[in-house]
TISEVEX-478453 format. One record per residue (C-alpha): residue number from 1; residue in one letter; z, y negated, x negated. Coordinates in nm, 3 decimals, decimal comma, always signed. Last residue first. Example, Ala and Ser with C-alpha at 12.3 -4.5 7.8 and 13.67 -1.06 7.14 Angstrom:
REM TISEVEX-478453
REC   n res      pz      py      px
REC   2   S  +0,714  +0,106  -1,367
REC   1   A  +0,780  +0,450  -1,230
***
This chain:
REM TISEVEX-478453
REC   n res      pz      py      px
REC 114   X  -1,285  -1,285  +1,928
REC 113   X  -0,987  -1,485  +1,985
REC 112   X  -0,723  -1,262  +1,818
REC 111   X  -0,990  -1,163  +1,564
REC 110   X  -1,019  -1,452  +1,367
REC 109   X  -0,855  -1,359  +1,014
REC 108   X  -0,793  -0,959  +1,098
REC 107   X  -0,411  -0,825  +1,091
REC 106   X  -0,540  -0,502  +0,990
REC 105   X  -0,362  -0,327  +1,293
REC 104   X  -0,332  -0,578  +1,537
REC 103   X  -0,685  -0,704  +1,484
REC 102   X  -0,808  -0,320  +1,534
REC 101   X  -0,547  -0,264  +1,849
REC 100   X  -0,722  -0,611  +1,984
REC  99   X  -1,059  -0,473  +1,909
REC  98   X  -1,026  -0,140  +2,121
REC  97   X  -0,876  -0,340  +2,408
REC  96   X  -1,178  -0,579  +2,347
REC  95   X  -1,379  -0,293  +2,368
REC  94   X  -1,214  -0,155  +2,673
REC  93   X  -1,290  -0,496  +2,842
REC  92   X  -1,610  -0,518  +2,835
REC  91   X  -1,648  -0,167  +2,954
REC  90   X  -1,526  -0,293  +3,237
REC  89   X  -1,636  -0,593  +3,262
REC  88   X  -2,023  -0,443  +3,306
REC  87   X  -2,285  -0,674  +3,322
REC  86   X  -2,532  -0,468  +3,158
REC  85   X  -2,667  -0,725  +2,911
REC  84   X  -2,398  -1,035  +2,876
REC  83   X  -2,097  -0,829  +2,963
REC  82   X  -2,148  -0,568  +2,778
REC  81   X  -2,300  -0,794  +2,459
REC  80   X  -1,984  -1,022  +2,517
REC  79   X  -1,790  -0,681  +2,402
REC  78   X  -2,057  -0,584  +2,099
REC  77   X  -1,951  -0,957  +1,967
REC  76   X  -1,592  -0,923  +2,045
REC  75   X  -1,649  -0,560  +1,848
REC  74   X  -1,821  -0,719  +1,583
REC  73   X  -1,507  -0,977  +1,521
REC  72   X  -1,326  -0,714  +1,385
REC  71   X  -1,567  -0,558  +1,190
REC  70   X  -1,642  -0,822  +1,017
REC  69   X  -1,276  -0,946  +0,989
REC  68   X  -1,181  -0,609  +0,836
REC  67   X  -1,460  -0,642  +0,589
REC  66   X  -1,362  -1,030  +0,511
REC  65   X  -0,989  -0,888  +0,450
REC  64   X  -1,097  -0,602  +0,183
REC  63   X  -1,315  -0,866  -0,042
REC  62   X  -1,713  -0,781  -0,059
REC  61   X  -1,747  -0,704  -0,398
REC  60   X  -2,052  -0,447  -0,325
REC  59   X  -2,220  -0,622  -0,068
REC  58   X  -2,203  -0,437  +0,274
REC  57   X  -2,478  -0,239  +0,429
REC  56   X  -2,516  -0,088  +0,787
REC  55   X  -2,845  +0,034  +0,931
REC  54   X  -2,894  +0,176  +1,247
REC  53   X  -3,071  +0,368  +1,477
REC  52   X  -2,910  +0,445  +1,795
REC  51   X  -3,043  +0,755  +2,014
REC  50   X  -3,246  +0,822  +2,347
REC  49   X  -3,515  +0,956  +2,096
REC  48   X  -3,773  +0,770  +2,361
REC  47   X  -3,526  +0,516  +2,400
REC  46   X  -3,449  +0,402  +2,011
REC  45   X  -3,182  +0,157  +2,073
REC  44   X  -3,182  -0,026  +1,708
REC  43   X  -2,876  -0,123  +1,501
REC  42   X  -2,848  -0,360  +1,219
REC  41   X  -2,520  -0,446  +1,061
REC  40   X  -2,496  -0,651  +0,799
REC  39   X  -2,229  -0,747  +0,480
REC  38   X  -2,168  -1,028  +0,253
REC  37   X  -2,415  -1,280  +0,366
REC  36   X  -2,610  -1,500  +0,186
REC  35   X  -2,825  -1,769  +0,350
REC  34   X  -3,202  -1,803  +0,247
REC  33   X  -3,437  -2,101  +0,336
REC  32   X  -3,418  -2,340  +0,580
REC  31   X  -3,181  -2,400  +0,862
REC  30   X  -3,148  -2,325  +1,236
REC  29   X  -3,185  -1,906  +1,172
REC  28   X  -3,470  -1,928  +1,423
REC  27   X  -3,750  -1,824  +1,203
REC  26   X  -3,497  -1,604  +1,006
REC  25   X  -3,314  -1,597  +0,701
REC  24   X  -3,086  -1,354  +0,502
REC  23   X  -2,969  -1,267  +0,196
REC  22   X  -2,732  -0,995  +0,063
REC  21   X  -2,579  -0,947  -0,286
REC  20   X  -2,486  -0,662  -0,505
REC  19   X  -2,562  -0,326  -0,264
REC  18   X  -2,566  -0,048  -0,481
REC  17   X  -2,858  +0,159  -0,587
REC  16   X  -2,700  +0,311  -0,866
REC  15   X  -2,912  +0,029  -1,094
REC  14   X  -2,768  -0,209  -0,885
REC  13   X  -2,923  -0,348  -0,563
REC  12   X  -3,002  -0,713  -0,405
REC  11   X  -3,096  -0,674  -0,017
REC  10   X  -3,313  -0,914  +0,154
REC   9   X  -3,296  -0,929  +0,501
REC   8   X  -3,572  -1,047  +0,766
REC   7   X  -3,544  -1,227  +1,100
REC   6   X  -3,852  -1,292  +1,252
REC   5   X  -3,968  -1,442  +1,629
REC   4   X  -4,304  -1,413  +1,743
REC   3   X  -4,392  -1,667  +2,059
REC   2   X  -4,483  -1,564  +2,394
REC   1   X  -4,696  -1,845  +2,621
***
């Protein structure tokens, strides 16, 4: 038997059309209700267009050290995600090269263990 899971975003805007606040929740989120968030990145594989879709927002006060952290700890995430879905350490491991320079460089809360 499948089963439909759903994750949905809301997105607060300004009157410029600004990111102010970001919720999220999702059938399998492990809690009720809405959780903020101060930044998301959604990308899609689109096959037939052989391209990646995606969608990256950030709240608008979102301090300079969480953003570095985000994106610090996205590449560990997008690193497991090589090793998890094509097997391939390899690759793996130039991301978390690629993150480790990152960390180094912005001196990232959390990104020296990924």
């Amino acid at each position: 038997m499948t089963r439909i899971a759903e994750l949905t975003v809301r997105v607060h805007l300004d009157e410029e059309a600004r990111p102010q606040r970001i919720e999220w929740s999702g059938t399998d989120a492990g809690f009720p209700g809405w959780r903020s968030c101060e930044a998301v990145n959604l990308t899609l594989w689109d096959a037939p267009g052989q391209r990646l879709c995606g969608l990256g927002l950030w709240a608008e006060n979102t301090p300079l050290a969480d953003m570095q952290a985000y994106l610090c700890q996205s590449l560990a995430q997008l690193a497991d995600l090589g090793r998890r879905a094509i097997c391939d350490e390899a690759l793996a491991a130039l991301i978390d090269d690629c993150r480790a320079r990152l960390a180094a460089h912005v001196a990232c809360r959390g990104a020296a263990s990924g």
